[in-house]
PAPA-61827 format. One record per atom (N, C-alpha, C): residue number from 1; x, y, z; residue in three letters; atom name. Coordinates in Angstrom, 2 decimals. Layout:
REM residues N
rec seq = NUM | c1 = X | c2 = Y | c3 = Z | type = ALA | atom = CA
...
REM end
This chain:
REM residues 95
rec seq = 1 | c1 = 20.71 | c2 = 10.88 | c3 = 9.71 | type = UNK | atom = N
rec seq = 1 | c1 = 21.53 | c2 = 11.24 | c3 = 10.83 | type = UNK | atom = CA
rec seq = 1 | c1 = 21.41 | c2 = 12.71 | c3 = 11.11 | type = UNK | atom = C
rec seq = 2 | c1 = 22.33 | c2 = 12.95 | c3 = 11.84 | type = UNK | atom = N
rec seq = 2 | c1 = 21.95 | c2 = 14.59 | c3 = 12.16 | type = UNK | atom = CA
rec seq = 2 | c1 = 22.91 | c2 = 15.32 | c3 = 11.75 | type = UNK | atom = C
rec seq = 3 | c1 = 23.86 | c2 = 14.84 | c3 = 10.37 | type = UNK | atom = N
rec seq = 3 | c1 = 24.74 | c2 = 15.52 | c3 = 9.55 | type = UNK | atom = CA
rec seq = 3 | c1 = 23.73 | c2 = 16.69 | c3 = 8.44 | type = UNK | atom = C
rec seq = 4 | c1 = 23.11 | c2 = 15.63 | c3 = 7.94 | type = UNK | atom = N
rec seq = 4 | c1 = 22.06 | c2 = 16.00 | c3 = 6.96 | type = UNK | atom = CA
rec seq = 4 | c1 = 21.03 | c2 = 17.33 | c3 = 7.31 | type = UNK | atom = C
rec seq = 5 | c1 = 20.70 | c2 = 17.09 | c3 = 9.00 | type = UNK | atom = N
rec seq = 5 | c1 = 19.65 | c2 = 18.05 | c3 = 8.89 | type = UNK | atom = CA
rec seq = 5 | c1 = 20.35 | c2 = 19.55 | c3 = 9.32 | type = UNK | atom = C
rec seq = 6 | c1 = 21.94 | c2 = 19.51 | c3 = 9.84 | type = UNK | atom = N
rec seq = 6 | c1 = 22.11 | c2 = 20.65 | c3 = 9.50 | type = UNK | atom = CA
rec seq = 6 | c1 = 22.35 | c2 = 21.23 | c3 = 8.40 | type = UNK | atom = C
rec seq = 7 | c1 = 23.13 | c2 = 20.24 | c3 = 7.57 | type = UNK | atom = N
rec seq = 7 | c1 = 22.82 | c2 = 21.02 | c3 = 5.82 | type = UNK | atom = CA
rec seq = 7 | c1 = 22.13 | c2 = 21.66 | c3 = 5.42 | type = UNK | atom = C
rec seq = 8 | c1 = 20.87 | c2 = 20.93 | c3 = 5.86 | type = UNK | atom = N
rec seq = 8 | c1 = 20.09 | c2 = 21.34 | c3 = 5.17 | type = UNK | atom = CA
rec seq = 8 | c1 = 19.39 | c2 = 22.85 | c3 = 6.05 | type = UNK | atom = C
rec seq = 9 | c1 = 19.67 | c2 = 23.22 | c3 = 7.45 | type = UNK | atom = N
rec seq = 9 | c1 = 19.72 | c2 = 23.87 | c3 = 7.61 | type = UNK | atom = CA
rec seq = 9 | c1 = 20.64 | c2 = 25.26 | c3 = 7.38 | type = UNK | atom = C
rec seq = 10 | c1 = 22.11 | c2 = 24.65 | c3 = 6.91 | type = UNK | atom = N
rec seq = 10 | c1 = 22.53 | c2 = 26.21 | c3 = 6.47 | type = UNK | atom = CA
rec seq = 10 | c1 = 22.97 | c2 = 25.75 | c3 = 4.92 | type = UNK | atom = C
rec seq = 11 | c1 = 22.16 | c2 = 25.40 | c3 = 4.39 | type = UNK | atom = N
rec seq = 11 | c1 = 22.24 | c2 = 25.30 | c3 = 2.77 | type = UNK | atom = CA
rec seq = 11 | c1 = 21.86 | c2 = 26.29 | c3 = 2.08 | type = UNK | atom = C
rec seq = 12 | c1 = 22.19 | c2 = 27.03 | c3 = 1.33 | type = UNK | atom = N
rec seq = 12 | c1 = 22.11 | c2 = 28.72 | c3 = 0.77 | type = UNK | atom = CA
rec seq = 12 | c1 = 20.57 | c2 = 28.42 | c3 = 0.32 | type = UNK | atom = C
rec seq = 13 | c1 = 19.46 | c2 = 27.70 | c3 = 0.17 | type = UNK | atom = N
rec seq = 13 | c1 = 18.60 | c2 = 27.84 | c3 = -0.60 | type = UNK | atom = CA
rec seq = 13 | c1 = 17.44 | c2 = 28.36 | c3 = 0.02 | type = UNK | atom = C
rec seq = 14 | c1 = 17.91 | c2 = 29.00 | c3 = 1.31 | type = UNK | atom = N
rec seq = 14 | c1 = 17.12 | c2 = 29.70 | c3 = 2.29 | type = UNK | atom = CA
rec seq = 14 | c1 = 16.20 | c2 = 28.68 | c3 = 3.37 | type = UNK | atom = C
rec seq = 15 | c1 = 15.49 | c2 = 29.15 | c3 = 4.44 | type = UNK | atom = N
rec seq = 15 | c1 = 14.33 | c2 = 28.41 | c3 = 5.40 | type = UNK | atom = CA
rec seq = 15 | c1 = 13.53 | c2 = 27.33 | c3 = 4.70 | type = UNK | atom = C
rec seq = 16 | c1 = 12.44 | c2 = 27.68 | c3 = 3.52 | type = UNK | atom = N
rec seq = 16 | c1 = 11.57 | c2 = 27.11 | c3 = 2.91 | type = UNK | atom = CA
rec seq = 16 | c1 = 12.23 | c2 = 26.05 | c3 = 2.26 | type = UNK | atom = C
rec seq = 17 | c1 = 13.58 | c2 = 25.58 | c3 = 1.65 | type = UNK | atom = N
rec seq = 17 | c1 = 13.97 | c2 = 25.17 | c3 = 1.18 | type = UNK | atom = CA
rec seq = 17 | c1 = 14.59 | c2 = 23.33 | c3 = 2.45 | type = UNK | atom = C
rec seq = 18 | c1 = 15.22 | c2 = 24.78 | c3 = 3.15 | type = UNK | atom = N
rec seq = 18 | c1 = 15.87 | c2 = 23.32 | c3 = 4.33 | type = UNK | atom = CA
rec seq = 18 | c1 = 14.63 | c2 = 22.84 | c3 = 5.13 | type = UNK | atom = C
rec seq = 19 | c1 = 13.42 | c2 = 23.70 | c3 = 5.31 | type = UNK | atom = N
rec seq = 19 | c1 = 12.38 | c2 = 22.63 | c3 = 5.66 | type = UNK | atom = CA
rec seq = 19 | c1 = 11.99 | c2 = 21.91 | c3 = 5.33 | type = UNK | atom = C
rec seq = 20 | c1 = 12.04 | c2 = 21.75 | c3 = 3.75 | type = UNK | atom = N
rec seq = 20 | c1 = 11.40 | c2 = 20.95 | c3 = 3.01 | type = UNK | atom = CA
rec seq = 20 | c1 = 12.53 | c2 = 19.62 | c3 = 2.98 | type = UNK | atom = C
rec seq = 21 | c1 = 13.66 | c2 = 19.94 | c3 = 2.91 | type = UNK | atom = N
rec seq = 21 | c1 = 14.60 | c2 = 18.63 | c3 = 3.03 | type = UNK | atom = CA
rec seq = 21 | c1 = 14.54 | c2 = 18.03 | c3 = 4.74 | type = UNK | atom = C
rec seq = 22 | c1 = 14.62 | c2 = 18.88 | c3 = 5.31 | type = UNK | atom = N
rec seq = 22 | c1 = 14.25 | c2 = 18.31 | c3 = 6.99 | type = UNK | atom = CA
rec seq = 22 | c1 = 13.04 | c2 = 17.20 | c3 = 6.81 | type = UNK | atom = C
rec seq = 23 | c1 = 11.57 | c2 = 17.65 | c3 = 6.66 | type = UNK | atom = N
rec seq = 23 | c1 = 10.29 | c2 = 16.95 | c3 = 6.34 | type = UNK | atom = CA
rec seq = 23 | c1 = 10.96 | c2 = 15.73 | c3 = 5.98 | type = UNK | atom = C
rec seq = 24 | c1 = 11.66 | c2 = 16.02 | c3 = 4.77 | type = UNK | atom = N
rec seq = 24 | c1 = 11.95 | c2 = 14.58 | c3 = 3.81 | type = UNK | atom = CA
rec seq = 24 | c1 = 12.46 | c2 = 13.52 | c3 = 4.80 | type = UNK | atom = C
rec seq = 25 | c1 = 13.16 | c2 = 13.61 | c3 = 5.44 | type = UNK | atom = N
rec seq = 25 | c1 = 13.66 | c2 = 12.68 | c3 = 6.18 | type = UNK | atom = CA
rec seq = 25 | c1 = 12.63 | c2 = 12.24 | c3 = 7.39 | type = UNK | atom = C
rec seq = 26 | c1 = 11.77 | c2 = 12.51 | c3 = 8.01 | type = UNK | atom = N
rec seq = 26 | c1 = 10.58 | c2 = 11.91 | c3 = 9.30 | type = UNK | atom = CA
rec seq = 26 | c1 = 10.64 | c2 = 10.91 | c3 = 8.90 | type = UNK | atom = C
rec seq = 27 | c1 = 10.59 | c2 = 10.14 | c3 = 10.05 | type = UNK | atom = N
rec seq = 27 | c1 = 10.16 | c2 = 8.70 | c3 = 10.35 | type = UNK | atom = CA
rec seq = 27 | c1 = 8.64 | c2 = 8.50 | c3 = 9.54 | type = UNK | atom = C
rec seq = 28 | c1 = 7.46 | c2 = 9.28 | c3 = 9.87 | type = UNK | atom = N
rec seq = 28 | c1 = 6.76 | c2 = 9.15 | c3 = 9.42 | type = UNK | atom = CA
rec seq = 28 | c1 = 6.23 | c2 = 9.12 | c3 = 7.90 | type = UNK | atom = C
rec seq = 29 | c1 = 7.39 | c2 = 9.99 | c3 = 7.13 | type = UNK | atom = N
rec seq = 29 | c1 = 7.35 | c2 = 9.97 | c3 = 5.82 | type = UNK | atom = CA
rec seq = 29 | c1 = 7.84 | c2 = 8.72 | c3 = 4.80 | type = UNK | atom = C
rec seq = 30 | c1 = 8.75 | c2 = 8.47 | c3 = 5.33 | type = UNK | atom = N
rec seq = 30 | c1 = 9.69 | c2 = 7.25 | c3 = 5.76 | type = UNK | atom = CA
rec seq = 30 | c1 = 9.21 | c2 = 5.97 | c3 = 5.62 | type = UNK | atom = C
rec seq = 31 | c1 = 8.61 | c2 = 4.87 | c3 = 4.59 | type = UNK | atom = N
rec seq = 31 | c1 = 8.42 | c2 = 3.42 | c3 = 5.08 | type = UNK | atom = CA
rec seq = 31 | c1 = 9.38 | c2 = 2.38 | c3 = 5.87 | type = UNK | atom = C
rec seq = 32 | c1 = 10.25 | c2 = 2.45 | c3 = 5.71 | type = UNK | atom = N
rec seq = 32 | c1 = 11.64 | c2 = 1.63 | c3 = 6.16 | type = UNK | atom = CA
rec seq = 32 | c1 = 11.61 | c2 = 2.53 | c3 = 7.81 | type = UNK | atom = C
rec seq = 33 | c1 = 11.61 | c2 = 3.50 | c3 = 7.84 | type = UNK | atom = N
rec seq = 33 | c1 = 11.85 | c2 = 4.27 | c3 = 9.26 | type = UNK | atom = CA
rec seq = 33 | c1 = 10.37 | c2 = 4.03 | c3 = 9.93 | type = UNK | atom = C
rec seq = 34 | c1 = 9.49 | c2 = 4.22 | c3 = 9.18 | type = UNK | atom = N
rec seq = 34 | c1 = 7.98 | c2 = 4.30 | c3 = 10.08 | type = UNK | atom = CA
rec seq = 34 | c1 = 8.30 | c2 = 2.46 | c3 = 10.27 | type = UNK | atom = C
rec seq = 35 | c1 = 8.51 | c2 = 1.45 | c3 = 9.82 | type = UNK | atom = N
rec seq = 35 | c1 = 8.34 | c2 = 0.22 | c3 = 10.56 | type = UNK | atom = CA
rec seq = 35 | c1 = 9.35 | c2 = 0.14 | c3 = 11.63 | type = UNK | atom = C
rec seq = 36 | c1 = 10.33 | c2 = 0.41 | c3 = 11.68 | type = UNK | atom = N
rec seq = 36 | c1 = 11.66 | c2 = 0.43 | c3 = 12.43 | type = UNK | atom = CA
rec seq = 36 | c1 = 11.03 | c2 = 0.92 | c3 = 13.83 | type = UNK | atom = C
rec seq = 37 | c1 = 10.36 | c2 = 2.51 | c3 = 13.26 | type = UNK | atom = N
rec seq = 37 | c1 = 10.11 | c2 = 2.81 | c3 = 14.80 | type = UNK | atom = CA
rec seq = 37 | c1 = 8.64 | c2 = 2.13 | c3 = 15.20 | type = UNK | atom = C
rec seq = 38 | c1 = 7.67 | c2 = 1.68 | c3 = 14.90 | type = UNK | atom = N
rec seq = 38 | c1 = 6.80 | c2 = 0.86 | c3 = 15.07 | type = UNK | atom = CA
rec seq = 38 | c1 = 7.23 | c2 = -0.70 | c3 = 15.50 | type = UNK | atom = C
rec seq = 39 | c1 = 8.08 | c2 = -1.30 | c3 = 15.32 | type = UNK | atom = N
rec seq = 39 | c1 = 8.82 | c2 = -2.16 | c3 = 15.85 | type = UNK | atom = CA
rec seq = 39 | c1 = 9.78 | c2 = -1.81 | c3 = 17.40 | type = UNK | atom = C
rec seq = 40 | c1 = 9.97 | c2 = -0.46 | c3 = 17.40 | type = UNK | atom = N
rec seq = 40 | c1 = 10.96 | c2 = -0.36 | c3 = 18.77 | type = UNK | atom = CA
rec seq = 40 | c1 = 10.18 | c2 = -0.59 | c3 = 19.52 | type = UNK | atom = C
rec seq = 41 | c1 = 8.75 | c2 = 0.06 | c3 = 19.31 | type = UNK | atom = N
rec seq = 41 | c1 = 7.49 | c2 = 0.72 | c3 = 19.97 | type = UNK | atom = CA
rec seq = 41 | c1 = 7.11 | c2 = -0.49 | c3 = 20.53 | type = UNK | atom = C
rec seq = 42 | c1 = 6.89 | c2 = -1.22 | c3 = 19.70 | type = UNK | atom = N
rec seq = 42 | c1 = 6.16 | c2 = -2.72 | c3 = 20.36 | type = UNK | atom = CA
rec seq = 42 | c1 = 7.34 | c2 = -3.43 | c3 = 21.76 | type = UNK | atom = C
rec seq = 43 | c1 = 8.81 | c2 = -3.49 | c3 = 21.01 | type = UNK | atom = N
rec seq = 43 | c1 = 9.14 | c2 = -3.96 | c3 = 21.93 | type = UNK | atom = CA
rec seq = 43 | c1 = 9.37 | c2 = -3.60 | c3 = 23.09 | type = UNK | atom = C
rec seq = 44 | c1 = 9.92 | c2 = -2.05 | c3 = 22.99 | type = UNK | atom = N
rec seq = 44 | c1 = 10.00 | c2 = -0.96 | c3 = 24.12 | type = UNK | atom = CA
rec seq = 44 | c1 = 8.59 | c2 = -1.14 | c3 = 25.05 | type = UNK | atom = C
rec seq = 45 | c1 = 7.42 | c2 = -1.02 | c3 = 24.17 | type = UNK | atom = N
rec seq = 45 | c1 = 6.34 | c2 = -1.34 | c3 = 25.66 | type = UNK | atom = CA
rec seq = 45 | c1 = 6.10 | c2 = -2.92 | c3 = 26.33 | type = UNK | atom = C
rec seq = 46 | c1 = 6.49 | c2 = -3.82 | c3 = 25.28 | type = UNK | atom = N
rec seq = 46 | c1 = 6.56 | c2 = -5.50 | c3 = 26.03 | type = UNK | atom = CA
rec seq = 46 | c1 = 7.67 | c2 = -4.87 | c3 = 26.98 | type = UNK | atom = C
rec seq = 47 | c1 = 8.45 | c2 = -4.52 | c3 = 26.96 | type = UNK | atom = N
rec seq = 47 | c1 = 9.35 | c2 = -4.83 | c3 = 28.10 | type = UNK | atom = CA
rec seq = 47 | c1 = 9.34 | c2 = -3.77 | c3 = 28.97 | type = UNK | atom = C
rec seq = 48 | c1 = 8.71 | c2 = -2.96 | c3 = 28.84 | type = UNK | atom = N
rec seq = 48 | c1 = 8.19 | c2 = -1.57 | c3 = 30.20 | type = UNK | atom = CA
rec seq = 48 | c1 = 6.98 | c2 = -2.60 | c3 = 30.64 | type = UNK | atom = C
rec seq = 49 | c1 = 6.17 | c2 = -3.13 | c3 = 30.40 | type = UNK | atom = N
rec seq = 49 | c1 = 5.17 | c2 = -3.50 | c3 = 30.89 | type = UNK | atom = CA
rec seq = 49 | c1 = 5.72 | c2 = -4.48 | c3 = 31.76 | type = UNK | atom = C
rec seq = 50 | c1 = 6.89 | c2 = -5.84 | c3 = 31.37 | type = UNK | atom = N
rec seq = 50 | c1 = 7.19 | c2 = -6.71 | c3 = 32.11 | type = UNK | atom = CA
rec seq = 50 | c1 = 7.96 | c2 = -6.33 | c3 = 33.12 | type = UNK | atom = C
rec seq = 51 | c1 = 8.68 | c2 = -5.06 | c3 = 32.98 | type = UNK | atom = N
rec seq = 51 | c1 = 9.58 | c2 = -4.83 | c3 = 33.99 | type = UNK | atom = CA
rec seq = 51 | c1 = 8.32 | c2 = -3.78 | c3 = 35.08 | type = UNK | atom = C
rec seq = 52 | c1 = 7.52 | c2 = -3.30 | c3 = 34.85 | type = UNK | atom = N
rec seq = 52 | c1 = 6.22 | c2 = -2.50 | c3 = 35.96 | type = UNK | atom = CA
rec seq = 52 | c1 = 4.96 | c2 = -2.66 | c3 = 35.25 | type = UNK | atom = C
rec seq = 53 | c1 = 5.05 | c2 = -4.30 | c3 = 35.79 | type = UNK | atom = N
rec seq = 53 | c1 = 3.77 | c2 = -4.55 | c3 = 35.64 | type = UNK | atom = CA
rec seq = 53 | c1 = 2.21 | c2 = -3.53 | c3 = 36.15 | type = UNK | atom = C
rec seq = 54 | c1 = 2.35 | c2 = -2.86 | c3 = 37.05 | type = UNK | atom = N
rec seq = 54 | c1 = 1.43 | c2 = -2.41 | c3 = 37.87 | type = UNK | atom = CA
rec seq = 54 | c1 = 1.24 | c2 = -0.85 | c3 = 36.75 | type = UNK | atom = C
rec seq = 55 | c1 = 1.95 | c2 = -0.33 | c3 = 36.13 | type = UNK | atom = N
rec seq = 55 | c1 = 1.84 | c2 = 0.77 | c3 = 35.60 | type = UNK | atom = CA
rec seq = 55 | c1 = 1.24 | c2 = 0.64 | c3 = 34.17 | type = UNK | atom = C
rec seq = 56 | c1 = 1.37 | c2 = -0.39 | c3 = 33.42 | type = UNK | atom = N
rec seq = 56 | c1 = 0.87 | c2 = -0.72 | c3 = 32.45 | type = UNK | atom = CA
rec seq = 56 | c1 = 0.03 | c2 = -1.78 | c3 = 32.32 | type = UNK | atom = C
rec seq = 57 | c1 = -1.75 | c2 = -1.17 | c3 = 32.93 | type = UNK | atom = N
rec seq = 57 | c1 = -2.82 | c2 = -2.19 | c3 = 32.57 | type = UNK | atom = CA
rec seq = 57 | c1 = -3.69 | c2 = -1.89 | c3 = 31.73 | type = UNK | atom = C
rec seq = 58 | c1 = -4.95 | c2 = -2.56 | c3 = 31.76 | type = UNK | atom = N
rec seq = 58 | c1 = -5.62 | c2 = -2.88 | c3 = 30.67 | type = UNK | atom = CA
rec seq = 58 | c1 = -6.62 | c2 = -1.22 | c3 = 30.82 | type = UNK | atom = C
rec seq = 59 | c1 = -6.70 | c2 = -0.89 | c3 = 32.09 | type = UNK | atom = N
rec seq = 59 | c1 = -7.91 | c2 = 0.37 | c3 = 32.20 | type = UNK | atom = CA
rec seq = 59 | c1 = -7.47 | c2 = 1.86 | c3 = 32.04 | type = UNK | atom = C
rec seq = 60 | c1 = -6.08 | c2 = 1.98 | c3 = 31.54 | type = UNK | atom = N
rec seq = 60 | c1 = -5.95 | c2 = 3.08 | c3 = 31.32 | type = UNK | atom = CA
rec seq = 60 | c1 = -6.12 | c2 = 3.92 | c3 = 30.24 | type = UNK | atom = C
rec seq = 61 | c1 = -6.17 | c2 = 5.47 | c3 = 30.00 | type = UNK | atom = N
rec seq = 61 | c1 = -6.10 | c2 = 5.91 | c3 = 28.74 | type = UNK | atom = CA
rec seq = 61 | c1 = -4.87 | c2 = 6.54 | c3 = 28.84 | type = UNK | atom = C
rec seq = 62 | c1 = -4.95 | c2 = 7.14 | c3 = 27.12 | type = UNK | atom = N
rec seq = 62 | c1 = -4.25 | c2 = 8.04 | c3 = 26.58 | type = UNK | atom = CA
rec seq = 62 | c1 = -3.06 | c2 = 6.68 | c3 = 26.23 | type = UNK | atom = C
rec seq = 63 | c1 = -1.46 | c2 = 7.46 | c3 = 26.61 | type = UNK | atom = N
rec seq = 63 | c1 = -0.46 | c2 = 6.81 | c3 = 25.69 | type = UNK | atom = CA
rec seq = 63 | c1 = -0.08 | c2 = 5.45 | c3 = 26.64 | type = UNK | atom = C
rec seq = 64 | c1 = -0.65 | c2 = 5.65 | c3 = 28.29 | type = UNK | atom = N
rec seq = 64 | c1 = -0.53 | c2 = 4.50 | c3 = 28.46 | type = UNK | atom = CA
rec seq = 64 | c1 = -1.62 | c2 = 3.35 | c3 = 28.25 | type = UNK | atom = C
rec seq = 65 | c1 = -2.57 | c2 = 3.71 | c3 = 27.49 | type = UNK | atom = N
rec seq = 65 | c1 = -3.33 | c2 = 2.57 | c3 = 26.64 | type = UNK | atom = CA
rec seq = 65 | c1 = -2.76 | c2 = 2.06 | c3 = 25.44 | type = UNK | atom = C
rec seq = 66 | c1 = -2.14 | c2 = 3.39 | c3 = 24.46 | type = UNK | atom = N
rec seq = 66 | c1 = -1.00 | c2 = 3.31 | c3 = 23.63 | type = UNK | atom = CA
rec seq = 66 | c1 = -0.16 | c2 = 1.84 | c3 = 24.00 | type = UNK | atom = C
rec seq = 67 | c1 = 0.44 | c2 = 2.05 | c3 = 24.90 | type = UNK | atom = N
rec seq = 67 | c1 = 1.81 | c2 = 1.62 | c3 = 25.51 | type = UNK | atom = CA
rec seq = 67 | c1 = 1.01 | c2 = 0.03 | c3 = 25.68 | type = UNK | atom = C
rec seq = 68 | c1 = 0.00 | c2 = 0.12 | c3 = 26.71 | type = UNK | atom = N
rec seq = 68 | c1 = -1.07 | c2 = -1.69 | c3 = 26.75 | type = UNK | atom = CA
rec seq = 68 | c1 = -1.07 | c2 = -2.30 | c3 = 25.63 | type = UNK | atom = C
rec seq = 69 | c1 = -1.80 | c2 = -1.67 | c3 = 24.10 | type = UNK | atom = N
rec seq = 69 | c1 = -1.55 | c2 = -2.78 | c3 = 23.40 | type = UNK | atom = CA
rec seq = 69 | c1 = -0.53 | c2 = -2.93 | c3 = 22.72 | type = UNK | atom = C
rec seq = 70 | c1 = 0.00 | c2 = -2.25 | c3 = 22.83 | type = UNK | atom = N
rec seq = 70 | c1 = 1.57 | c2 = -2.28 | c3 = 22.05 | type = UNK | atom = CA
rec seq = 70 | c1 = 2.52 | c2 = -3.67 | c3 = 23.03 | type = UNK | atom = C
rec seq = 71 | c1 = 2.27 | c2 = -3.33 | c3 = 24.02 | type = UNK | atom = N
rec seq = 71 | c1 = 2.76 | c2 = -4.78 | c3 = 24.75 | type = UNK | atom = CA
rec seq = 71 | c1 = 1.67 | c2 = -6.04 | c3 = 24.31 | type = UNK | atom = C
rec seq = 72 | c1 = 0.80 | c2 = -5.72 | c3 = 24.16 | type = UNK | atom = N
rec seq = 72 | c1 = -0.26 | c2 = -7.01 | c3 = 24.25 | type = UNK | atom = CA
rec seq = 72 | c1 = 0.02 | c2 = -7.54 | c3 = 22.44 | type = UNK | atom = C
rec seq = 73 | c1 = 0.50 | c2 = -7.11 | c3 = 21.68 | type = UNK | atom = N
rec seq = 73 | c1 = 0.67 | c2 = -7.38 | c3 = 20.46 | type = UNK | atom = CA
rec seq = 73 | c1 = 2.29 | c2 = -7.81 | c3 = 20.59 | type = UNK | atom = C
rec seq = 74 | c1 = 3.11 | c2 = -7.55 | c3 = 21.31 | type = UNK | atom = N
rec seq = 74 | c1 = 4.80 | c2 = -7.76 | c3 = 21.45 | type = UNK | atom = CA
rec seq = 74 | c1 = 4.61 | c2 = -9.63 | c3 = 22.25 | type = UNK | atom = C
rec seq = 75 | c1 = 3.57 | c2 = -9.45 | c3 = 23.03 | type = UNK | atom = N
rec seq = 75 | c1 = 3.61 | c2 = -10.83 | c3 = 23.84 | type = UNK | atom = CA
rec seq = 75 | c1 = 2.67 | c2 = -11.91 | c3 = 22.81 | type = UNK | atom = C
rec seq = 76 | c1 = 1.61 | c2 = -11.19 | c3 = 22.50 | type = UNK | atom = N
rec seq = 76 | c1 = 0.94 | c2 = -12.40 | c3 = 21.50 | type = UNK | atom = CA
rec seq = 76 | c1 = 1.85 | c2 = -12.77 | c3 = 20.53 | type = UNK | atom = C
rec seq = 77 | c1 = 2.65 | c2 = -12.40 | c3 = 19.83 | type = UNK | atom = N
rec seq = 77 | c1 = 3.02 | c2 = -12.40 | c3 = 18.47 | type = UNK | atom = CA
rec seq = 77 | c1 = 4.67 | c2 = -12.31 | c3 = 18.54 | type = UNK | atom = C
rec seq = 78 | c1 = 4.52 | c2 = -12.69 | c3 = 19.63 | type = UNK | atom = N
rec seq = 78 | c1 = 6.71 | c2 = -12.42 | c3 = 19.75 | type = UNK | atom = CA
rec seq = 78 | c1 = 7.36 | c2 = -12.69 | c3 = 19.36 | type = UNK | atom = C
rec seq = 79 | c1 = 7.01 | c2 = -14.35 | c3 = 18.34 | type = UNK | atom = N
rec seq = 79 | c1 = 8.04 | c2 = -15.03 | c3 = 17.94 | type = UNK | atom = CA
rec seq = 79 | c1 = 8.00 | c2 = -14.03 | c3 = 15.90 | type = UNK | atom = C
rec seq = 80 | c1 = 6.72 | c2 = -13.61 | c3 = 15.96 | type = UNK | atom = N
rec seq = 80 | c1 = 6.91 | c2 = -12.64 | c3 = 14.27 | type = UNK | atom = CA
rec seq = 80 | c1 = 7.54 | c2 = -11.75 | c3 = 15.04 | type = UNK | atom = C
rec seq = 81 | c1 = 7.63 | c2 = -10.79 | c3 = 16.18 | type = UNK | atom = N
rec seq = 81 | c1 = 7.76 | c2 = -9.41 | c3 = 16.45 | type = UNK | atom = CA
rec seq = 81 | c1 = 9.75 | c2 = -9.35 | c3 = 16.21 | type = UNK | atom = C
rec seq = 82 | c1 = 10.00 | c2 = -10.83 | c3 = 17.22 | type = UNK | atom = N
rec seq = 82 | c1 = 11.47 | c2 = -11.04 | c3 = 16.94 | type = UNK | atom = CA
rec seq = 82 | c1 = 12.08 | c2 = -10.95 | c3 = 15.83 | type = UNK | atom = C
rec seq = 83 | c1 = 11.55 | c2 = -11.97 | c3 = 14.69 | type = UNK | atom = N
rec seq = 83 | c1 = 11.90 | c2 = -12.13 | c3 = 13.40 | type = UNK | atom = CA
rec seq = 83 | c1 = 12.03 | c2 = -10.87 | c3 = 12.49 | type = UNK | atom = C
rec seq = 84 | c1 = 10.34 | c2 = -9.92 | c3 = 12.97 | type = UNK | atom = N
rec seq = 84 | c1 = 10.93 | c2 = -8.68 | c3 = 12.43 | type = UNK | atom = CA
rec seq = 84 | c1 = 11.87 | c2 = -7.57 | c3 = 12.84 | type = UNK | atom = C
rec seq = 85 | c1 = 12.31 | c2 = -7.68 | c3 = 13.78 | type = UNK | atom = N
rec seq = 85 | c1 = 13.62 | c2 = -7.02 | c3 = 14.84 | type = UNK | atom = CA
rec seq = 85 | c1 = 14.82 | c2 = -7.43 | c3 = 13.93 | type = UNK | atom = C
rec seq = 86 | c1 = 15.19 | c2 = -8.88 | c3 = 13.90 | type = UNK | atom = N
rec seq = 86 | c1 = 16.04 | c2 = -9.16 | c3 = 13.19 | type = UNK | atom = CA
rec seq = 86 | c1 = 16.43 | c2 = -8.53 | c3 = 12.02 | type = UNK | atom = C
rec seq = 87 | c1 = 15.11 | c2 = -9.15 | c3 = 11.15 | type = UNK | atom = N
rec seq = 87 | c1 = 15.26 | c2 = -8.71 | c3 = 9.94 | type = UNK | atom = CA
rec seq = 87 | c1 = 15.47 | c2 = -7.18 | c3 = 9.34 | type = UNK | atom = C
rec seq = 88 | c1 = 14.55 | c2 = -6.43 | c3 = 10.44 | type = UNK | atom = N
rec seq = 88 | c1 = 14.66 | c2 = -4.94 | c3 = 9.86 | type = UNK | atom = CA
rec seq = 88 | c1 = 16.15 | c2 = -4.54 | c3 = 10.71 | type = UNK | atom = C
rec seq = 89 | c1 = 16.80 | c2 = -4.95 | c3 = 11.39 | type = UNK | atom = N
rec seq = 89 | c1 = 18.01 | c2 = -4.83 | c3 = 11.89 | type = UNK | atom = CA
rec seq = 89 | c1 = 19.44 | c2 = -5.30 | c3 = 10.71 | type = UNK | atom = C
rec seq = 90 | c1 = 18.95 | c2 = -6.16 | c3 = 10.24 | type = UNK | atom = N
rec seq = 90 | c1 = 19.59 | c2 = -6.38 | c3 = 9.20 | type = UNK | atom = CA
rec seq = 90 | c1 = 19.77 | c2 = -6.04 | c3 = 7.50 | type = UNK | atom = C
rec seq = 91 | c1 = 18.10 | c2 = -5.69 | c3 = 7.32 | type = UNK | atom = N
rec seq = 91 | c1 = 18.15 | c2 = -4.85 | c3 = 6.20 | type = UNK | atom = CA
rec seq = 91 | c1 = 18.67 | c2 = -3.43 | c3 = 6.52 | type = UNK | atom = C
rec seq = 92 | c1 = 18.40 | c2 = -2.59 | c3 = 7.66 | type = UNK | atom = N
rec seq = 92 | c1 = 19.31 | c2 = -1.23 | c3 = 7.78 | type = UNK | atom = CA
rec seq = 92 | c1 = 20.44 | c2 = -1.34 | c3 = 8.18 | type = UNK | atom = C
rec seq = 93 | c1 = 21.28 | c2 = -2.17 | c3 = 8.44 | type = UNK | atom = N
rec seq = 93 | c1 = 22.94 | c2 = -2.51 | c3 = 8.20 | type = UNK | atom = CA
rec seq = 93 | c1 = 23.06 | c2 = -2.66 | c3 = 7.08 | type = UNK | atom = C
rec seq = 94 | c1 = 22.11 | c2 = -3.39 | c3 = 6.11 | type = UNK | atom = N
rec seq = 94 | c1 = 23.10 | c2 = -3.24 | c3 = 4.57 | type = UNK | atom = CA
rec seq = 94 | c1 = 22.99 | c2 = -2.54 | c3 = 4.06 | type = UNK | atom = C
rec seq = 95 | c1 = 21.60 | c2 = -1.94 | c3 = 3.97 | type = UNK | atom = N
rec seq = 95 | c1 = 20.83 | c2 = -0.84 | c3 = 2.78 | type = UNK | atom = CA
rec seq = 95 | c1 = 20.57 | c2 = 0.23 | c3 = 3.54 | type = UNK | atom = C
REM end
């Protein structure tokens, strides 16, 4: 949350110290957080794509190619993509 990262910003153990606890927490460092947000990702672009279709096709680059297969993996696979929505929705409510 964003209790933590001011701590760790005025925690007496100086800059080098609260950066290093900031780092600790990234999504990317993170297994439980890196799937969570890899899961929003998928569904967030299935449903930008269905709601403007015309903005998200197959010939573009950069993040809206990003964004293409990230929908094209949310629509093939929706009924796992759901299950894992659920589930990782429910393991970070308990744990």
């Amino acid at each position: 949350g964003f209790l933590p990262v001011v701590a760790a910003w005025r925690g007496g153990g100086g800059l080098d110290q609260g950066v290093h606890r900031v780092l600790g927490m990234s999504a990317l460092l993170n297994f439980q957080s890196f799937l969570v947000c890899i899961i929003l990702f998928i569904c967030s672009s299935t449903y930008v794509r269905v709601q403007f279709p015309s903005y998200i096709t197959r010939d573009k680059e950069g993040m809206a190619a990003l964004v293409y297969k990230g929908s094209v993996v949310g629509t093939r696979l929706s009924p796992y993509v759901s299950m894992a929505c659920m589930s990782m929705g429910i393991f970070v409510l308990l744990f």
